[in-house]
N, CA, C and O atoms as a GROMACS GRO file, in nm:
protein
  264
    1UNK      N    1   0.085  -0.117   0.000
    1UNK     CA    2   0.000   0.000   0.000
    1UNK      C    3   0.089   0.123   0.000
    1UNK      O    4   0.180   0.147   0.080
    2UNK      N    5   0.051   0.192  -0.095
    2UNK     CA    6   0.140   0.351  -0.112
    2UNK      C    7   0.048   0.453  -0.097
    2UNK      O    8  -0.055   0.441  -0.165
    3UNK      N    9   0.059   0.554  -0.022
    3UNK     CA   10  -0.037   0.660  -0.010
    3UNK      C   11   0.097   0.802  -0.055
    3UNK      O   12   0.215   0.833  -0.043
    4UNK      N   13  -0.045   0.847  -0.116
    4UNK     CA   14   0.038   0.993  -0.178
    4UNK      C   15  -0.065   1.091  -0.132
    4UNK      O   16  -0.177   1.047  -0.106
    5UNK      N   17  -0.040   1.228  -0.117
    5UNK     CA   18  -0.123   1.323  -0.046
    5UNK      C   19  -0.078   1.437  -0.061
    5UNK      O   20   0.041   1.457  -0.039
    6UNK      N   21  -0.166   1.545  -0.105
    6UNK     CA   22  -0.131   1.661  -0.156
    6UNK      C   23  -0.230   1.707  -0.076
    6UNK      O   24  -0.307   1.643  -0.004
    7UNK      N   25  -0.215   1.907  -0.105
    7UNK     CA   26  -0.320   1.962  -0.039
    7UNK      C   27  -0.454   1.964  -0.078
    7UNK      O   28  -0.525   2.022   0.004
    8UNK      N   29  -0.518   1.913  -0.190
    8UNK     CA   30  -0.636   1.892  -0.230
    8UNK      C   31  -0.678   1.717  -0.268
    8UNK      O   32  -0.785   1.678  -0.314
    9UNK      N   33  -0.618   1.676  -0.251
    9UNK     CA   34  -0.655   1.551  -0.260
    9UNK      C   35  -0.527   1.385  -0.181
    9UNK      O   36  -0.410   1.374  -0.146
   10UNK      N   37  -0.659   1.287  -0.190
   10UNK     CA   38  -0.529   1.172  -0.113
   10UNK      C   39  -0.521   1.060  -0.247
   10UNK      O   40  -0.599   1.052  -0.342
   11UNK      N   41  -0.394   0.972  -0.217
   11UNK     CA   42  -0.441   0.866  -0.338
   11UNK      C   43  -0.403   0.785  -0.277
   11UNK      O   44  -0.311   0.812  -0.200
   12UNK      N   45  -0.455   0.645  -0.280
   12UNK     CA   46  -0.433   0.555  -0.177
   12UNK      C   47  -0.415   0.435  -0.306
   12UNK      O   48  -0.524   0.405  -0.354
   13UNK      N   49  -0.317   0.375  -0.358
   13UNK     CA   50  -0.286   0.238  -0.397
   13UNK      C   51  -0.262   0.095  -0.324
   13UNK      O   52  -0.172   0.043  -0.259
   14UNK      N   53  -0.390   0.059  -0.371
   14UNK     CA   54  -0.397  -0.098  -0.308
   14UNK      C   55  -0.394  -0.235  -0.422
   14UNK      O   56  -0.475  -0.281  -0.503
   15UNK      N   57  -0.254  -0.272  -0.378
   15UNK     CA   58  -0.248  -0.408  -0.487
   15UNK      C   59  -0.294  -0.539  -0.416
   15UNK      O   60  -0.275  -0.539  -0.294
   16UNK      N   61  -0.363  -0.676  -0.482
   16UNK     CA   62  -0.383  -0.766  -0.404
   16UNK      C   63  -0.284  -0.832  -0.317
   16UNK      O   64  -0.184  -0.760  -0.307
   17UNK      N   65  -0.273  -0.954  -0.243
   17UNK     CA   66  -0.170  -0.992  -0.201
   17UNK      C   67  -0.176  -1.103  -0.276
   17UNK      O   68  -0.277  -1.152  -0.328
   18UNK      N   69  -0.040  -1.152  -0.281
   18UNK     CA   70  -0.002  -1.322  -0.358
   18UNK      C   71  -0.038  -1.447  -0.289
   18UNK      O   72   0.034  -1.544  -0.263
   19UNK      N   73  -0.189  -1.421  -0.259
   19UNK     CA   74  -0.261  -1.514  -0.197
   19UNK      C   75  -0.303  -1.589  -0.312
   19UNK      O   76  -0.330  -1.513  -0.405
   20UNK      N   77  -0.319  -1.717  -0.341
   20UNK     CA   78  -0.418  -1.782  -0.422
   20UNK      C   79  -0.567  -1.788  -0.391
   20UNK      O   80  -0.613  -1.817  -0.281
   21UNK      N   81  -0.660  -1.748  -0.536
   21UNK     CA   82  -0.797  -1.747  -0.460
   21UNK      C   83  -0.820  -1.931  -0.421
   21UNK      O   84  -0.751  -2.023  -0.463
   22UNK      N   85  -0.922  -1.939  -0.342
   22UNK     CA   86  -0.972  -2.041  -0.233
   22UNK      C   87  -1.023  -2.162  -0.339
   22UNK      O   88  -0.976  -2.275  -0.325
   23UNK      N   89  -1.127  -2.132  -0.450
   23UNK     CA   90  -1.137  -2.216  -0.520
   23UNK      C   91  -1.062  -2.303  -0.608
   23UNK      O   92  -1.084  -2.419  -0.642
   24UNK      N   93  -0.915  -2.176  -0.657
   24UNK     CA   94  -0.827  -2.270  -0.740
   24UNK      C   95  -0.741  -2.337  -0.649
   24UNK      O   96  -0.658  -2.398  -0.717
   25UNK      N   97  -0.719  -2.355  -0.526
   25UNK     CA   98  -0.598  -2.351  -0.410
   25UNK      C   99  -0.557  -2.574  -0.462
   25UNK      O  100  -0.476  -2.644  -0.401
   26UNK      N  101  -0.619  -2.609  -0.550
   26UNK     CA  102  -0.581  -2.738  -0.621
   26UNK      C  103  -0.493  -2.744  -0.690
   26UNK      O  104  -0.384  -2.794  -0.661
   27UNK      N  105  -0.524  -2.695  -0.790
   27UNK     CA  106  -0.450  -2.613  -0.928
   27UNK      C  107  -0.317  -2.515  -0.901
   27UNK      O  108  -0.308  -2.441  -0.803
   28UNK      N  109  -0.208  -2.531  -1.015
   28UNK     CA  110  -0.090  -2.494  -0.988
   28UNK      C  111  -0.108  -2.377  -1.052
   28UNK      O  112  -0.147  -2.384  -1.169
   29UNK      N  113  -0.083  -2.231  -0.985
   29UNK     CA  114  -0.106  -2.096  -1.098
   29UNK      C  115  -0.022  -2.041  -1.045
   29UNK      O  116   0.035  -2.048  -0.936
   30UNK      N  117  -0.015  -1.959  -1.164
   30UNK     CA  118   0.117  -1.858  -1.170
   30UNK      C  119   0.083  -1.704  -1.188
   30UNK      O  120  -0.005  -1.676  -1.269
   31UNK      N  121   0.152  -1.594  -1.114
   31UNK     CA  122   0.110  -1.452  -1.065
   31UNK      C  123   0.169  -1.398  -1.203
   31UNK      O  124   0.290  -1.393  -1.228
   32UNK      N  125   0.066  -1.357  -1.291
   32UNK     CA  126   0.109  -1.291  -1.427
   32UNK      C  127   0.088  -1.090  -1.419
   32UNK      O  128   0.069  -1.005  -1.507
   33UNK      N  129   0.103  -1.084  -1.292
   33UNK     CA  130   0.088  -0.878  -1.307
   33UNK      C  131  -0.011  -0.896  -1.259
   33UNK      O  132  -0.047  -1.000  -1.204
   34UNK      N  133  -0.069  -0.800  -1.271
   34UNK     CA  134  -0.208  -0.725  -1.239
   34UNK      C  135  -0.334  -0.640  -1.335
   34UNK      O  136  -0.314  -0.540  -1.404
   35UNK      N  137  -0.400  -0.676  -1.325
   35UNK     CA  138  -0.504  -0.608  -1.398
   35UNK      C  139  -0.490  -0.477  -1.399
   35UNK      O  140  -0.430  -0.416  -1.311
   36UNK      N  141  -0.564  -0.402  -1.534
   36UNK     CA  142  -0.564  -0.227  -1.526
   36UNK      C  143  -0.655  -0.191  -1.411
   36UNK      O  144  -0.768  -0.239  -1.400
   37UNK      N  145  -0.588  -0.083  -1.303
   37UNK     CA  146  -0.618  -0.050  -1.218
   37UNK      C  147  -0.731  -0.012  -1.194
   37UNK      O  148  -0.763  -0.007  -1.312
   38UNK      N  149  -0.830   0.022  -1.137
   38UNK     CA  150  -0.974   0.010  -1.092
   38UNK      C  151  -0.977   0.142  -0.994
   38UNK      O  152  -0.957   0.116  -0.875
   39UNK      N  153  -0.999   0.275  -1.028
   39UNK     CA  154  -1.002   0.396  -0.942
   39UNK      C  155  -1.163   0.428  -0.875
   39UNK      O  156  -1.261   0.468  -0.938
   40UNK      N  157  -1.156   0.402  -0.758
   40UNK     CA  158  -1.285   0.447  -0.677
   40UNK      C  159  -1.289   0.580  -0.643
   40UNK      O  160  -1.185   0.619  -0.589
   41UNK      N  161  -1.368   0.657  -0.657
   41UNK     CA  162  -1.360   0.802  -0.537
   41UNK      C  163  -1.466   0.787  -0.412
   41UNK      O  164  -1.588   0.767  -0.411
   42UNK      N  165  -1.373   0.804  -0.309
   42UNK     CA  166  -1.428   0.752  -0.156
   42UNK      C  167  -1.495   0.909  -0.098
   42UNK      O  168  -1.514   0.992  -0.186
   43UNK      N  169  -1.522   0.939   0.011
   43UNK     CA  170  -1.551   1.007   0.086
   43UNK      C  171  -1.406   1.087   0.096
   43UNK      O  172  -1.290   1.048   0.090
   44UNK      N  173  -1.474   1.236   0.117
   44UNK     CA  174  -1.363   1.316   0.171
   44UNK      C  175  -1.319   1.293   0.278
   44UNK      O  176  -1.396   1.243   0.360
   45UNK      N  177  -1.155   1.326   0.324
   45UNK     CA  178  -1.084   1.320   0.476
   45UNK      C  179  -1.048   1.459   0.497
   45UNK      O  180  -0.960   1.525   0.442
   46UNK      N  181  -1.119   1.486   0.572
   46UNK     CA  182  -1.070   1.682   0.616
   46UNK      C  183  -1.047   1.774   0.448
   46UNK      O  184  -0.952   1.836   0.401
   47UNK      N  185  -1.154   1.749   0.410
   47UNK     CA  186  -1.178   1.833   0.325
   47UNK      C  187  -1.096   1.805   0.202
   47UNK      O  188  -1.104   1.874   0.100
   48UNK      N  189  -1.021   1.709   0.214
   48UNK     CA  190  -1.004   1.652   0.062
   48UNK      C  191  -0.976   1.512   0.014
   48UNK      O  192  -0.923   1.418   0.073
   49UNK      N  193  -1.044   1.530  -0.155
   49UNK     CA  194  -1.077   1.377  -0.189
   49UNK      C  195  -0.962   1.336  -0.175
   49UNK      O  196  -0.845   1.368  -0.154
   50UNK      N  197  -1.060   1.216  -0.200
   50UNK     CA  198  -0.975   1.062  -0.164
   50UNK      C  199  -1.032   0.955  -0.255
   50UNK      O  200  -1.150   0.923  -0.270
   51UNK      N  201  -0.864   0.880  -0.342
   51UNK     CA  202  -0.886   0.834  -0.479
   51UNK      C  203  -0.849   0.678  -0.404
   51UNK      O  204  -0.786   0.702  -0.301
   52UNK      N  205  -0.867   0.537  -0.422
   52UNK     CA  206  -0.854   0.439  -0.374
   52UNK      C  207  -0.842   0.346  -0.546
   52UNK      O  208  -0.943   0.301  -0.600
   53UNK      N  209  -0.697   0.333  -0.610
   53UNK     CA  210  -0.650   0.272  -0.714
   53UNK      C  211  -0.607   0.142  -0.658
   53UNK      O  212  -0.501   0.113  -0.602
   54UNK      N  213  -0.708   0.074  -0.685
   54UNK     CA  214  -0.707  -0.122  -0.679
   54UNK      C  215  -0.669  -0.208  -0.784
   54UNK      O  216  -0.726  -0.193  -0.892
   55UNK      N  217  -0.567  -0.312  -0.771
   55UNK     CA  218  -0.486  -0.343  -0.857
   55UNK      C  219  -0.530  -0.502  -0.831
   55UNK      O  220  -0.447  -0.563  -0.764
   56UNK      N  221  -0.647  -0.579  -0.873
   56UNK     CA  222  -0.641  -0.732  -0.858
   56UNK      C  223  -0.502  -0.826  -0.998
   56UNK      O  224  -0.495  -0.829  -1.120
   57UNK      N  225  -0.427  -0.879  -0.894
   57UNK     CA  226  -0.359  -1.008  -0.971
   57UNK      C  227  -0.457  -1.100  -1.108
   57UNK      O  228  -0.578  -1.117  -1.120
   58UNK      N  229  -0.346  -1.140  -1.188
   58UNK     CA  230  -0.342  -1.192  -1.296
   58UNK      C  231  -0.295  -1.328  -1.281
   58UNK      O  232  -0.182  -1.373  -1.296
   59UNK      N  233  -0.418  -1.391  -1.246
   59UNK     CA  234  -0.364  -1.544  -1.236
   59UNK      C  235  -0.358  -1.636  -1.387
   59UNK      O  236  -0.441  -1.611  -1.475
   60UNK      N  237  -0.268  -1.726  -1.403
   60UNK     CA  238  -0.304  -1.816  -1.501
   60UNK      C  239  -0.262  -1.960  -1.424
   60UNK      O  240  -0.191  -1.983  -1.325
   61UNK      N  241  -0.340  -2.049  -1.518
   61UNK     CA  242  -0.287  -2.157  -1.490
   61UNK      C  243  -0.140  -2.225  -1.574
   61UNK      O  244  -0.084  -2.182  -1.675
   62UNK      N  245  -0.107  -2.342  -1.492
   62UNK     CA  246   0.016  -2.376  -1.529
   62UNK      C  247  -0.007  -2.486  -1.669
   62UNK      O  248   0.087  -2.516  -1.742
   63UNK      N  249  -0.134  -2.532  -1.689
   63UNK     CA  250  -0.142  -2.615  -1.765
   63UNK      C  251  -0.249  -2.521  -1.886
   63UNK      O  252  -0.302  -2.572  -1.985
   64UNK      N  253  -0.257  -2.410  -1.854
   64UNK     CA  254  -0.303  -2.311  -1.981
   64UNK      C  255  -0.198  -2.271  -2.046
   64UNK      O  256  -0.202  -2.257  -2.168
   65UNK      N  257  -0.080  -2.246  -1.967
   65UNK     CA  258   0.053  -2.192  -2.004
   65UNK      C  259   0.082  -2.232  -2.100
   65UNK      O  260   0.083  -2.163  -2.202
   66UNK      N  261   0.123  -2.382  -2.096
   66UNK     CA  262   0.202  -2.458  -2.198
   66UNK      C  263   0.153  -2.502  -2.338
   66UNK      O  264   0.228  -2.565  -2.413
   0.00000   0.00000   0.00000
């Protein structure tokens, strides 16, 4: 998580973690990047916005790979 903050606004970057999701946790996959980022605008904090840029992982499988 990286937060940047100026006097009119906050930006808050959140990437997933290199967790495997729960359903594939069988299956052998591999962390290919991240998807194009996903910008929310949240509620103001003391009078200025606040941007929340979410970054979900790029899974593939190992037997799509090849």
């Amino acid at each position: 998580m990286n937060v940047f903050s100026s006097l009119q606004r906050i930006d808050v970057f959140l990437d997933e973690k290199y967790n495997k999701p729960e359903k594939h946790k069988a299956e052998k996959l591999i962390s290919k990047g991240f998807h194009q980022a996903i910008i929310i605008q949240d509620f103001p904090i003391r009078e200025r916005m606040v941007y929340l840029d979410v970054r979900c992982r790029r899974w593939i499988s190992k037997v799509q790979a090849k």
